[in-house]
C-alpha distance (Angstrom), angle and dihedral (degrees) to the residues before:
residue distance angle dihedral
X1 . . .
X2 3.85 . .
X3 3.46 96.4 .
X4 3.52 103.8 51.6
X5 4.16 85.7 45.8
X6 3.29 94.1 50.2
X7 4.79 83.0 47.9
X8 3.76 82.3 52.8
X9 4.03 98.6 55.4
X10 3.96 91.5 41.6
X11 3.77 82.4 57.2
X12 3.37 95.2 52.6
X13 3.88 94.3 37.9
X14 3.64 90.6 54.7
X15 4.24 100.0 42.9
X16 4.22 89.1 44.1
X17 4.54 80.1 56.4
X18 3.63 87.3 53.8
X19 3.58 97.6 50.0
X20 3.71 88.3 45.4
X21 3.62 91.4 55.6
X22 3.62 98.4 56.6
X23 3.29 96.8 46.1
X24 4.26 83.4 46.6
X25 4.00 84.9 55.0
X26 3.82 98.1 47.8
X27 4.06 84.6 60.2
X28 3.85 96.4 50.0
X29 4.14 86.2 43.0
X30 4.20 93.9 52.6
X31 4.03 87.4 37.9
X32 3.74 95.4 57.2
X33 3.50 92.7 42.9
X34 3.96 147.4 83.8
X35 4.04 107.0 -93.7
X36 3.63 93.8 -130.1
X37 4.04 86.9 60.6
X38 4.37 90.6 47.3
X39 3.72 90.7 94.4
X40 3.93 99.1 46.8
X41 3.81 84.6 45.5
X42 3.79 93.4 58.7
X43 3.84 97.1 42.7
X44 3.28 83.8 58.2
X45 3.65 103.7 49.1
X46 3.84 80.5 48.4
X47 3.37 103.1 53.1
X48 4.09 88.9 46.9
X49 4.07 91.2 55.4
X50 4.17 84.8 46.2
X51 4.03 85.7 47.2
X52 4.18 97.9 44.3
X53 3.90 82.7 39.5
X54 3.56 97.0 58.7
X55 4.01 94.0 35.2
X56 3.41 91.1 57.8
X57 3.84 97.4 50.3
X58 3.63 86.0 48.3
X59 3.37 102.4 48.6
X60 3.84 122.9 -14.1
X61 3.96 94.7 63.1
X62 4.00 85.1 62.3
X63 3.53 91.3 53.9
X64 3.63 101.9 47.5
X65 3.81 101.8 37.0
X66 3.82 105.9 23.1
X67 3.36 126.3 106.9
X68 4.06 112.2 -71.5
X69 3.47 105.8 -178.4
X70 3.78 94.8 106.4
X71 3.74 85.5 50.5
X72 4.11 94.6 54.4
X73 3.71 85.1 -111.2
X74 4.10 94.4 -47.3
X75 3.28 118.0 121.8
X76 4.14 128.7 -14.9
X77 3.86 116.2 -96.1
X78 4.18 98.8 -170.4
X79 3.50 139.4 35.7
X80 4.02 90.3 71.5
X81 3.96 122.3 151.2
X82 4.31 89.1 19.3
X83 3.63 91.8 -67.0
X84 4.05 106.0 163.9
X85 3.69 92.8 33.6
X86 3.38 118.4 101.2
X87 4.04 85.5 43.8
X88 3.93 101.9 52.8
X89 3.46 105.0 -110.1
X90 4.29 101.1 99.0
X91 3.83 99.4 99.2
């Protein structure tokens, strides 16, 4: 199906931007500050993507992609923790 293609590289569009971005904001953060401070800077840009990362497969995933008929369409209620991955049936 076109459409759902099409869903699937607007997905991927959009989450690539995001990863750009951090990366974007981990080179203004080092640039405006000290040089002795880069490093501490970066870890902690890392260890935010590694944190939103796992937060998101945890939790967020569920909530945009789940199942939202009990919510009239609001928010997803399944599909938490990656569940419907590995046999085909997440997106």
């Amino acid at each position: 199906n076109g459409t759902a293609q099409l869903g699937h590289l607007w997905k991927l569009r959009s989450s690539s931007h995001i990863f750009l971005m951090q990366a974007g904001f981990a080179l203004i953060e080092a640039g405006t500050c000290r040089s002795k401070n880069v490093l501490s800077i970066l870890m902690k840009n890392i260890v935010d993507l590694l944190v939103a990362t796992t937060l998101w497969f945890i939790l967020g995933f569920g909530l945009a992609f789940g199942n939202s008929d009990p919510t009239n369409g609001m928010i997803g209620t399944t599909r938490f923790l990656g569940s419907g991955l590995m046999n085909g049936t997440a997106v």
